[in-house]
C-alpha positions in Angstrom: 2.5 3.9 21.0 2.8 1.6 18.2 1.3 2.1 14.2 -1.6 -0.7 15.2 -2.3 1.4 18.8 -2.6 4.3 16.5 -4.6 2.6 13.8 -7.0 1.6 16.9 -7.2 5.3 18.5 -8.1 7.0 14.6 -10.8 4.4 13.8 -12.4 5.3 17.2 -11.8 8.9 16.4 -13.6 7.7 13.2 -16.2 6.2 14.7 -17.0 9.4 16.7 -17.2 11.9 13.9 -20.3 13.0 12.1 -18.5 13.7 8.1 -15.7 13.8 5.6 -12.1 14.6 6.2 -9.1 13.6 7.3 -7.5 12.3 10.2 -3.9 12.1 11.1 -1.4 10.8 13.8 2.1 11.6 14.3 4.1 8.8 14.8 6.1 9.2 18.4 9.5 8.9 18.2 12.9 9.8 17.9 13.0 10.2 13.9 15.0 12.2 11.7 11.4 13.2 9.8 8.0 13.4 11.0 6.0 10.1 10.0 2.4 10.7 10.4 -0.6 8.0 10.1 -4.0 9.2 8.2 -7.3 8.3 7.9 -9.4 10.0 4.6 -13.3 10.2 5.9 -15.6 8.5 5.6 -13.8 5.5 3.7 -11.3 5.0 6.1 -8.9 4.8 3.7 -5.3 4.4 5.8 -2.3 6.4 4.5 1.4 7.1 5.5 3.1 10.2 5.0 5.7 12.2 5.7 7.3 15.5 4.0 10.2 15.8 1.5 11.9 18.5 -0.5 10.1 19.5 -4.2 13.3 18.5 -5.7 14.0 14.8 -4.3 10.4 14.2 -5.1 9.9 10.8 -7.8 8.3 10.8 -11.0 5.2 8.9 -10.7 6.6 6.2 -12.6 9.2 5.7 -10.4 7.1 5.4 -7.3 6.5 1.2 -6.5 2.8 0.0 -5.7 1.2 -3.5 -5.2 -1.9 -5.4 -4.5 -2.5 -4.2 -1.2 -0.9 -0.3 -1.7 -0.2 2.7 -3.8 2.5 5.4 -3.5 1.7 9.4 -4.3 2.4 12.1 -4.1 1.0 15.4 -3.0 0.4 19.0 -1.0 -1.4 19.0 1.9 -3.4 22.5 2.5 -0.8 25.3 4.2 2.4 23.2 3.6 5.0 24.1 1.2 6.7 20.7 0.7 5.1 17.6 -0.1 4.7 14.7 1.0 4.9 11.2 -0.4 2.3 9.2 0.7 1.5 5.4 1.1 -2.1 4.3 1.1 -3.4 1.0 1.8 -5.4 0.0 -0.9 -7.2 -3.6 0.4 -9.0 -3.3 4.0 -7.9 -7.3 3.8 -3.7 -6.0 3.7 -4.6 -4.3 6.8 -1.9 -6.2 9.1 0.2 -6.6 6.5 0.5 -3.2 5.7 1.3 -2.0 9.4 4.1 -4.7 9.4 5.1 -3.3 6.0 5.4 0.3 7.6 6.6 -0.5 10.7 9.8 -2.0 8.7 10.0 1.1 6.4 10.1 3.8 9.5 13.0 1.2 10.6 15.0 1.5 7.3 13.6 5.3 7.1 15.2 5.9 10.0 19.0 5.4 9.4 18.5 8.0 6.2 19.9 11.3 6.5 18.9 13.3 3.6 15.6 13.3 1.8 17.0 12.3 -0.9 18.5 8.9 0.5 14.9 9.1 2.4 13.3 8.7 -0.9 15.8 5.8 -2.5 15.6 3.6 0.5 11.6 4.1 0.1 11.6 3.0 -3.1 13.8 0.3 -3.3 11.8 -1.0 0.0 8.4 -0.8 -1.2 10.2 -2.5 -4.8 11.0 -5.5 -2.1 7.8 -5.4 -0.7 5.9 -5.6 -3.8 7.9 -8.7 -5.0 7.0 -10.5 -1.9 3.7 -9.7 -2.0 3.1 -10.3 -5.7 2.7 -14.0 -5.2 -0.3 -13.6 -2.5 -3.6 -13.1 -2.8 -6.1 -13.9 -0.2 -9.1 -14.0 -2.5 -8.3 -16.7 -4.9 -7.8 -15.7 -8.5 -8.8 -13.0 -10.2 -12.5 -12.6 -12.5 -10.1 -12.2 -15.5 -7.9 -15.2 -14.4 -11.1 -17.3 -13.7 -12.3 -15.9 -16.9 -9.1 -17.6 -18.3 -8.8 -20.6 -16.5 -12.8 -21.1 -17.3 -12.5 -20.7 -20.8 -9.3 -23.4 -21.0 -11.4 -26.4 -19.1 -14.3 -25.3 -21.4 -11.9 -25.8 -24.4 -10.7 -29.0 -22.9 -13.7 -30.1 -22.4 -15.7 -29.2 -25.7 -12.8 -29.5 -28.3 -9.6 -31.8 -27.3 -11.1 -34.7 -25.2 -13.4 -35.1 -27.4 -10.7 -35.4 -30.2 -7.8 -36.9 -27.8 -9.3 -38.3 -25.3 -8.5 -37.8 -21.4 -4.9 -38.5 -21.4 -4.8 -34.4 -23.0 -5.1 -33.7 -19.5 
């Protein structure tokens, strides 16, 4: 079963339930860690996690997020060690961020310690947010509109008017 099957089965499981909670997925496989896929109710928000000793645990500071993500860290109820875990913060970075996890359980993987678990995380989701940083599927931001409106409107109002349209 691949991360987008099991995307597919938890927003039907979704679908079919009545409140709040959350909704998880083990990810099949042979790995060295149990990966699991999540599903906080009723936003849908989509998270990946998966368990690592208290003291190989990041600062927050040291845990990489983006655009379309955020790293944490936390307990879940009846477990002793936490987890890290990766939510997807834009419903639009929805394919993206299955390709993006499908590469980390790949790199994940090949780790044999939490510790190196947690440094190839990191420097992954680092690469990750670099690529992405250029991207944006809705155009610019209102604060970068803001500033790009209130350039033209200087333009417009103060230096043609002064300079003429070669300024531009």
């Amino acid at each position: 079963m691949t991360i987008d099957e099991i995307w597919k089965a938890l927003d039907e499981a979704a679908e079919n339930s009545s409140g709040g909670g959350f909704l998880n997925r083990l990810l099949p496989g042979n790995h060295p860690r149990d990966f699991s896929l999540g599903m906080k109710l009723p936003e849908g928000e989509r998270s990946f996690f998966f368990k690592v000793e208290q003291k190989v645990l990041p600062s927050k500071s040291e845990l990489p997020d983006a655009a379309g993500f955020r790293v944490d860290t936390g307990n879940f109820p009846g477990e002793a060690d936490p987890s890290i875990i990766i939510v997807l913060q834009d419903e639009d970075f929805k394919e993206v961020f299955s390709v993006l996890l499908e590469d980390l359980v790949n790199r994940l993987d090949n780790t044999k310690t939490d510790k190196e678990c947690v440094t190839v995380m990191v420097n992954r989701l680092a690469t990750w947010k670099s690529f992405m940083k250029g991207f944006r599927s809705d155009g610019l931001s209102p604060q970068e509109q803001r500033g790009l409106y209130g350039e033209l409107d200087f333009l417009e109002k103060h230096l043609i008017p002064q300079i003429g349209p070669r300024v531009v």
